[in-house]
GUMARMAR-612560 format. One record per residue (C-alpha): residue in three letters; z, y, x. Coordinates in steps of 0.1 Angstrom, whole numbers, padded with zeros to 4 digits, always signed. Layout:
<atoms>
AlaZYX/...
</atoms>
This chain:
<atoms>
Unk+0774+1369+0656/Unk+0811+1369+0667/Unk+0825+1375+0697/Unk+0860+1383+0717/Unk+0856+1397+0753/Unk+0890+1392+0773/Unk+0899+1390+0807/Unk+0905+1356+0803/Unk+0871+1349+0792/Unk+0849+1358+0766/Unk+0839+1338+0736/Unk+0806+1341+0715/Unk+0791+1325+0687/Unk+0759+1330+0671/Unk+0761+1304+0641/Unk+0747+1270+0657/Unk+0765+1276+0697/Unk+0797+1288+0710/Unk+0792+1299+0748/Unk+0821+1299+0765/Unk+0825+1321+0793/Unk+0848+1322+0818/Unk+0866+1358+0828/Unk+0870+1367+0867/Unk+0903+1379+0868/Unk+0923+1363+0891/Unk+0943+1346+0866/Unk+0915+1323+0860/Unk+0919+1288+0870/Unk+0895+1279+0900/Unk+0883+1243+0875/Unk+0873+1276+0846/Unk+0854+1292+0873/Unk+0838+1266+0888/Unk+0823+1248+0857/Unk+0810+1283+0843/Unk+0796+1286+0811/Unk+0797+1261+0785/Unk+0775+1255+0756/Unk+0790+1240+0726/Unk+0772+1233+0694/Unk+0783+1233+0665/Unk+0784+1198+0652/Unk+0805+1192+0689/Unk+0834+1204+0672/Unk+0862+1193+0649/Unk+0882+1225+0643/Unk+0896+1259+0660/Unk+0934+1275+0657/Unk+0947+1306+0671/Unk+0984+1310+0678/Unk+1002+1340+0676/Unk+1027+1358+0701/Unk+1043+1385+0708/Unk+1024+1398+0739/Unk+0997+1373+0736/Unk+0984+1345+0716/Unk+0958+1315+0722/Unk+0923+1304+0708/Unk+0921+1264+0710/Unk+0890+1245+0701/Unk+0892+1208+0688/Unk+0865+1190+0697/Unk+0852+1156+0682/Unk+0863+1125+0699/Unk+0835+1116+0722/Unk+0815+1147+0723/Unk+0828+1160+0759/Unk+0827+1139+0794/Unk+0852+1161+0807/Unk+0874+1156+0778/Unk+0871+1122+0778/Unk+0878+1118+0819/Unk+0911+1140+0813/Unk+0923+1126+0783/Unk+0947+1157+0774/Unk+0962+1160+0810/Unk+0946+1193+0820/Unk+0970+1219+0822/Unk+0966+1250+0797/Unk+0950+1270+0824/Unk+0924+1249+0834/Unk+0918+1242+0800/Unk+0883+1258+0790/Unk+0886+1257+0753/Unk+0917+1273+0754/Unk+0914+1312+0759/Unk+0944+1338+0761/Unk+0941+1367+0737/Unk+0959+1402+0740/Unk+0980+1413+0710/Unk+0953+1441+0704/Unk+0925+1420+0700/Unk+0946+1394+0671/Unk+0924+1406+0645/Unk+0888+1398+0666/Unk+0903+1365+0672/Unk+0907+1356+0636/Unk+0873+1368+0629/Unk+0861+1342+0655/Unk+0881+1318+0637/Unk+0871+1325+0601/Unk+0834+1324+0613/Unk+0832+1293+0632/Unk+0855+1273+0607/Unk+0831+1287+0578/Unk+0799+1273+0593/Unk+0817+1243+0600/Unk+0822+1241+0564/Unk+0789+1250+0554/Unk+0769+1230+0578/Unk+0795+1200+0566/Unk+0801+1191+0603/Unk+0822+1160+0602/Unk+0855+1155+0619/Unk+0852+1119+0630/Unk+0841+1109+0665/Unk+0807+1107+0674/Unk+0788+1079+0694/Unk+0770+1103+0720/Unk+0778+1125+0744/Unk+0772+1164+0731/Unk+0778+1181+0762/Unk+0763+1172+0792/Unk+0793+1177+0817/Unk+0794+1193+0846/Unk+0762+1203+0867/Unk+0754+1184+0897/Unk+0749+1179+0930/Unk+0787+1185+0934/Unk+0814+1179+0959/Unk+0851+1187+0964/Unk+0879+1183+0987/Unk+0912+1177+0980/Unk+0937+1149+0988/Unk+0929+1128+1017/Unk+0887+1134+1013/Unk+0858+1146+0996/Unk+0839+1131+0966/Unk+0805+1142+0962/Unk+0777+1135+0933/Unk+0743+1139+0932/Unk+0735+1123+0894/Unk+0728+1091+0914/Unk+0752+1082+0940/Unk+0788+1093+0947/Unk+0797+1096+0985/Unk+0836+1098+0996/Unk+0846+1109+1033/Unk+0876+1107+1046/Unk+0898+1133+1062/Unk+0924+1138+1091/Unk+0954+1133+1064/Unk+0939+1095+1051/Unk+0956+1060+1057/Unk+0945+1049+1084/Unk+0933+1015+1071/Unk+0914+1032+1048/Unk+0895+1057+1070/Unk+0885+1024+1091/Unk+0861+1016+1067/Unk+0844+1052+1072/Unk+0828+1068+1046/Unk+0818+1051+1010/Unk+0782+1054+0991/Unk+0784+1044+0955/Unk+0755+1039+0934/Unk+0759+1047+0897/Unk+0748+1012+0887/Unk+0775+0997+0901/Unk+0801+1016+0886/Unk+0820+1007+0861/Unk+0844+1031+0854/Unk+0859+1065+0866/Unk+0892+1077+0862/Unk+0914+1111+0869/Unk+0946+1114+0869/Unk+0964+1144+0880/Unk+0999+1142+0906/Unk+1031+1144+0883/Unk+1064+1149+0900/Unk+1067+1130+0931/Unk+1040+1106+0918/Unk+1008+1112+0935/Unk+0971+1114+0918/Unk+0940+1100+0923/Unk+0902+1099+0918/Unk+0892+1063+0908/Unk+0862+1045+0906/Unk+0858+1008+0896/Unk+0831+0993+0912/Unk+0815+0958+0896/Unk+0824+0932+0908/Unk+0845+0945+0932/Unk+0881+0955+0915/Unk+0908+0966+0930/Unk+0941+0972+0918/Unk+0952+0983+0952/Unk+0972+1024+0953/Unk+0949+1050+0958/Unk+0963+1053+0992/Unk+0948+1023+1004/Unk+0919+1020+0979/Unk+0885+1029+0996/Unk+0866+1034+0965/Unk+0894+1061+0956/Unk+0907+1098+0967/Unk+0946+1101+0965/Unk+0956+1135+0952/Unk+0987+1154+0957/Unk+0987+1178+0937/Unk+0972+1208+0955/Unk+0952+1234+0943/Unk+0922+1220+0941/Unk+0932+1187+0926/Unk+0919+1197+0893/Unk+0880+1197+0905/Unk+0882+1167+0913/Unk+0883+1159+0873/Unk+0846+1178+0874/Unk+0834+1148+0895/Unk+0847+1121+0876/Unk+0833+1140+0842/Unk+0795+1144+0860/Unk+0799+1106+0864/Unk+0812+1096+0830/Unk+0783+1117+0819/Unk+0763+1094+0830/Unk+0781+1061+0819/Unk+0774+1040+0788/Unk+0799+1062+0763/Unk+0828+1046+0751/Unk+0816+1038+0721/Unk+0797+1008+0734/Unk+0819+0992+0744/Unk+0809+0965+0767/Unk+0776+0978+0775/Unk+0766+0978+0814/Unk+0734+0994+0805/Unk+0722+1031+0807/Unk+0733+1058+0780/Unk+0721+1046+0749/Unk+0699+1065+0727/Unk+0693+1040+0703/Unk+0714+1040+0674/Unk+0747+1023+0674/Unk+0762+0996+0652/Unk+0756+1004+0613/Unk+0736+0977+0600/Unk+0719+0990+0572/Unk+0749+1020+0563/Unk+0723+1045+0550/Unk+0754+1072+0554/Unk+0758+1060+0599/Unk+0726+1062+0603/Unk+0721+1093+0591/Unk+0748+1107+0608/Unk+0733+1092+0638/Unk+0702+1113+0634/Unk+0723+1147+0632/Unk+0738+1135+0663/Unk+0702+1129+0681/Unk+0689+1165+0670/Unk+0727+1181+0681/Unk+0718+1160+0718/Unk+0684+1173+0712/Unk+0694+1212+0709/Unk+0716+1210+0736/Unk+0694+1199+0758/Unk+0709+1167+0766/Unk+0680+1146+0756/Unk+0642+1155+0761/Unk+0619+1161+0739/Unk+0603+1118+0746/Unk+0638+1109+0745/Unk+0644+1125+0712/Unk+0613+1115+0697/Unk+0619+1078+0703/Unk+0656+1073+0694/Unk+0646+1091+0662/Unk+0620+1070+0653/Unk+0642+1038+0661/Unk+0667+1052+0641/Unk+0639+1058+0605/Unk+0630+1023+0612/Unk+0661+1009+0602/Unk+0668+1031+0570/
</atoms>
């Protein structure tokens, strides 16, 4: 087992998981704290780097393309700090660091975890129910339905239309984007049948952001949702998550990497044990 205990957070990995733990010093970003520990298998990720300084240095994970709502939702825009596969390391500890490094990239190696991206959701985002406020309301999720009040500080014509219930069937799509400058965020959600292409400021199915502190939560709501979504690599599907394989034809080498994905959703608790069983077996009847 390796592991690096800083007050940033602490890092462990026993050969198949890396649990990532959140510190509670007061340096740690309120987005770390709130979405607590993560578990990341193995065949989630695509590589790990540490970076030297000269009062302290960084761990970064890569993960594979697909494997994490959260990344997915963010798309590279979280700051450092709110980053949790990022950890800061104190110049003393340089030498556990690399350890972690030389262990995890080794079973990489040996387990012959690919790089590429994978067609499944590995993580299983951010628990729910959940709600935050921030902006001009509050989104909430409870794995079925996303509410948004309004508050005191919201356009009028918006607040009019009092508060929103989405079901998850009807949504399409979900997207964060944090406040830059003097350009304001927003929480998104595209409804079917319903688009809008109007600012977030007027957009009932949206919470404008302004980049307070808790703007970054926000991104936690839009990643329980995209959880929950048909993942981007099906393209074009309306339906629930798939667990049947995808695409491949008769490509002996997809489908079995679709099986080590099923078992990786499998371990992580991401699929049940019925689920499991039956994607797997619709996956041995095409090889």
């Amino acid at each position: 087992m390796a592991e690096i205990l800083q007050r940033d957070g602490s890092w462990t990995f026993d050969g198949d998981t890396l649990r990532l733990t959140p510190g509670r010093d007061k340096s740690v970003s309120l987005l770390r704290k709130t979405l607590g520990e993560l578990s990341v298998p193995l065949g989630a990720l695509a590589g790990i780097s540490f970076e030297q300084g000269r009062k302290s240095g960084r761990l970064r994970l890569r993960l594979r393309d697909g494997a994490d709502p959260l990344l997915q939702v963010t798309g590279g825009r979280l700051t450092d700090g709110n980053d949790p596969y990022q950890l800061s390391v104190d110049a003393d500890r340089y030498g556990v660091a690399e350890y972690v490094v030389d262990e995890i990239r080794n079973a990489l190696l040996l387990e012959q975890v690919p790089a590429d991206a994978v067609g499944a959701y590995l993580l299983p985002g951010p628990v729910v129910p959940l709600s935050v406020s921030a902006g001009d309301g509050t989104a909430s999720f409870d794995g079925e339905h996303v509410r948004l009040e309004w508050n005191w500080k919201t356009e009028d014509a918006k607040a009019a239309a009092g508060p929103r219930t989405l079901a998850l069937a009807d949504i399409a799509a979900v997207d964060w984007q944090p406040s830059v400058g003097l350009e304001n965020g927003a929480l998104r959600f595209t409804v079917r049948n319903a688009p809008t292409k109007a600012p977030a400021k007027y957009d009932p199915n949206s919470v404008e952001l302004w980049g307070f502190k808790k703007d970054p939560l926000m991104a936690l709501v839009a990643a329980a949702v995209q959880a929950r979504l048909p993942h981007p690599s099906n393209a074009g599907d309306t339906g629930p998550k798939q667990l049947a394989p995808a695409g491949g034809g008769d490509d002996h080498d997809a489908l079995l990497r679709r099986l080590r994905e099923l078992g990786e959703l499998h371990r992580s608790g991401v699929l049940t044990d019925e689920e499991f069983t039956l994607a797997k077996q619709a996956v041995l009847k095409r090889m």
